[in-house]
C-alpha positions in Angstrom: 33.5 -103.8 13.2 35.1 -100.8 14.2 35.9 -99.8 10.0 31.3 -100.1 10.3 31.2 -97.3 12.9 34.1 -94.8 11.2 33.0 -94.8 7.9 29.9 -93.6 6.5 31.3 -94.5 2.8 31.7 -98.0 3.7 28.3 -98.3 5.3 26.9 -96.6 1.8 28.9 -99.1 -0.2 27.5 -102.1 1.5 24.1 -101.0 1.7 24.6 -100.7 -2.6 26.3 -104.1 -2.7 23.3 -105.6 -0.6 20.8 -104.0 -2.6 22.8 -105.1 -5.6 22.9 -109.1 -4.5 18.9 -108.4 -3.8 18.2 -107.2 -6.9 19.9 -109.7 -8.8 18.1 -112.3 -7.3 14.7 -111.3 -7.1 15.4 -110.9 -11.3 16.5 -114.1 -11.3 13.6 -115.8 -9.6 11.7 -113.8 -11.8 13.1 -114.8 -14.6 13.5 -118.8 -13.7 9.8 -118.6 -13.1 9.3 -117.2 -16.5 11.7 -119.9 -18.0 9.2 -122.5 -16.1 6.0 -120.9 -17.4 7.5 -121.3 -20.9 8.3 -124.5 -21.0 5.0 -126.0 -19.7 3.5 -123.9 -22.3 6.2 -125.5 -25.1 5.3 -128.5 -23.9 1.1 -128.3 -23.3 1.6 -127.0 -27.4 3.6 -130.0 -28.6 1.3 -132.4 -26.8 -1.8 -130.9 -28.0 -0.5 -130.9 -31.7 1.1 -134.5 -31.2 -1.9 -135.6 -30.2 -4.3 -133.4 -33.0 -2.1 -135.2 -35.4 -2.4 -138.7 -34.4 -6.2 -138.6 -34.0 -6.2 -137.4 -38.0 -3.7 -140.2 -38.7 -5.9 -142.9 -37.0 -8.4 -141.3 -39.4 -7.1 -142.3 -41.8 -5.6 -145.5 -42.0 -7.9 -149.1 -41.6 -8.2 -150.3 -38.0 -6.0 -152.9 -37.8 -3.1 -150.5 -38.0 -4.2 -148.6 -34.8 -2.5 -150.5 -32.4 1.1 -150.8 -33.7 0.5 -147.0 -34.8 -0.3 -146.4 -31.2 2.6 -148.4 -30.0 5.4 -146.6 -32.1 3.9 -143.2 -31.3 4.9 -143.4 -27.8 7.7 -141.7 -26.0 9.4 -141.6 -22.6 6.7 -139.4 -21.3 3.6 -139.5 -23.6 1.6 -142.6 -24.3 -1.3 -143.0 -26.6 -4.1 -145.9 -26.3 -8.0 -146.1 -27.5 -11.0 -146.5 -25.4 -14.7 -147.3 -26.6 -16.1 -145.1 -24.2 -15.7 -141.7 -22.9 -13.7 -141.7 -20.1 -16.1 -139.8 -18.0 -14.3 -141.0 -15.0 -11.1 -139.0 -13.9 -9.7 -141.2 -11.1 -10.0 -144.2 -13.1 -8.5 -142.5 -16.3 -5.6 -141.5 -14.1 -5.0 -145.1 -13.0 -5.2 -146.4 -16.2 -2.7 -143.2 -17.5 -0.3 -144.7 -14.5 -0.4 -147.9 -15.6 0.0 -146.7 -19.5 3.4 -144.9 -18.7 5.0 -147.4 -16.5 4.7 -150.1 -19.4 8.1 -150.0 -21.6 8.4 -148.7 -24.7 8.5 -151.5 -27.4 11.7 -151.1 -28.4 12.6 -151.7 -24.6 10.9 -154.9 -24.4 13.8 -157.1 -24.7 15.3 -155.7 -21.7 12.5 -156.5 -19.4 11.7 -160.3 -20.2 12.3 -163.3 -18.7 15.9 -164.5 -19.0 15.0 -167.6 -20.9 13.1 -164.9 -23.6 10.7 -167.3 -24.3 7.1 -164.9 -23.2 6.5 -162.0 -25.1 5.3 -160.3 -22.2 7.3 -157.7 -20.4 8.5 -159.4 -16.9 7.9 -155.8 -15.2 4.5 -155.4 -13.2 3.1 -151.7 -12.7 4.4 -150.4 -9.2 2.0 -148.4 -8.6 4.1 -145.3 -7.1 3.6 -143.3 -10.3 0.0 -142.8 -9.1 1.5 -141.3 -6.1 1.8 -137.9 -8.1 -1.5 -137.9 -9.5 -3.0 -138.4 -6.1 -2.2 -135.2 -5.4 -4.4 -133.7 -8.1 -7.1 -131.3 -6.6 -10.0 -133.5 -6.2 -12.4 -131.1 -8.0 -10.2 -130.8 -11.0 -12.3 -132.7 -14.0 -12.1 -132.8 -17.8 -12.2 -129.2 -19.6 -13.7 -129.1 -22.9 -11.0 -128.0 -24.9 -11.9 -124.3 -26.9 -11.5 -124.4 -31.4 -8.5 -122.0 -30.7 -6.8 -124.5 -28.7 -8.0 -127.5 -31.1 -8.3 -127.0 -34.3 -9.7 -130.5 -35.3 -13.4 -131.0 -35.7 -13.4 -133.6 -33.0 -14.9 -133.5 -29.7 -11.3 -133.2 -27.3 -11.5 -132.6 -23.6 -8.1 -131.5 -21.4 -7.1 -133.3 -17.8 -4.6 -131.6 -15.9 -2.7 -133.8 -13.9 -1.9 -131.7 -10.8 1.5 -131.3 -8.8 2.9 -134.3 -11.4 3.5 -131.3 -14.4 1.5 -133.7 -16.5 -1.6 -133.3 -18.1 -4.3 -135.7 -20.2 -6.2 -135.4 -23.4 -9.3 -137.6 -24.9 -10.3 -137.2 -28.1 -13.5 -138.9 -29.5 -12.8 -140.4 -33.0 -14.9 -140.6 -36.4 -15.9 -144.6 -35.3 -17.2 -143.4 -31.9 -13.9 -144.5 -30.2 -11.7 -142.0 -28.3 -8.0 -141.7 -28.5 -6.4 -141.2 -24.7 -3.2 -139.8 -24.4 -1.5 -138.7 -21.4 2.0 -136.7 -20.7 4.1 -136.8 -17.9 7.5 -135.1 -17.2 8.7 -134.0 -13.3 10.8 -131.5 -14.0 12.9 -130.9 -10.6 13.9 -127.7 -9.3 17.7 -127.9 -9.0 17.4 -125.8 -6.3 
């Protein structure tokens, strides 16, 4: 410590390297949270205009389609099914959103049935610990009407965010009266 004491150079040169190594990570905490911002807002854009386009293709095509339409339009973290009514009803939308991504994909189906592959049902049961993350939604936190510069279809659509998950919920009332749910979930961990 003694080199801390003789030199006033070497105190100014460390007081510039610790402002430099401060600087360079408040920029890059600003900038990570900037990188997070703009992939929610890539995603909450492809999930709107996935789901604007589905609702026109349902539209479109007889009703006995719907379902296997439905089915193949799934992913890993969106899922698509119809209701008859509005879901008015956030906590029970949520369940049902829970138990709509835990379900495999159809082209996974094979991998979860019964050895002797006999049942065409899937052998998995719901767990119930995806609703875990949309517990922690903020309990005042209801469907938002969504605005014609965020939806450009003439159909009634109303947004559900889905709160600490990063996942969010859409209903859209149909020509027939029916609504098309979808919902999107993808926890995207901090490496840090």
């Amino acid at each position: 410590m003694r080199w801390w004491r003789k030199s006033l150079a070497a105190q100014f040169i460390c007081f510039l390297l610790m402002a430099l190594v401060l600087s360079q990570v408040i920029g890059f905490l600003i900038s990570w949270d900037e990188r997070d911002k703009a992939l929610r807002a890539a995603s909450k854009g492809e999930f709107l205009s996935r789901t604007a386009s589905l609702a026109a293709l349902l539209e479109s095509i007889p009703p006995s389609f719907h379902t296997d339409v439905l089915r193949a339009s799934g992913t890993t973290y969106t899922r698509f099914w119809m209701s008859e009514r509005d879901p008015v009803d956030t906590i029970a939308w949520r369940r049902q959103a829970v138990a709509q991504l835990e379900e495999p994909l159809p082209n996974l189906l094979p991998a979860y049935r019964p050895a002797d592959l006999t049942s065409a049902t899937p052998s998995r049961t719901p767990s119930g610990k995806g609703f875990q993350l949309f517990e922690k939604a903020i309990a005042s936190e209801g469907w938002t009407r969504l605005s014609a510069d965020i939806w450009t279809l003439p159909r009634f659509a109303k947004f559900l965010p889905l709160g600490d998950s990063h996942g969010m919920g859409l209903a859209v009332q149909l020509s027939d009266g029916r609504w098309l749910n979808s919902v999107y979930r993808k926890t995207m961990p901090n490496p840090f």
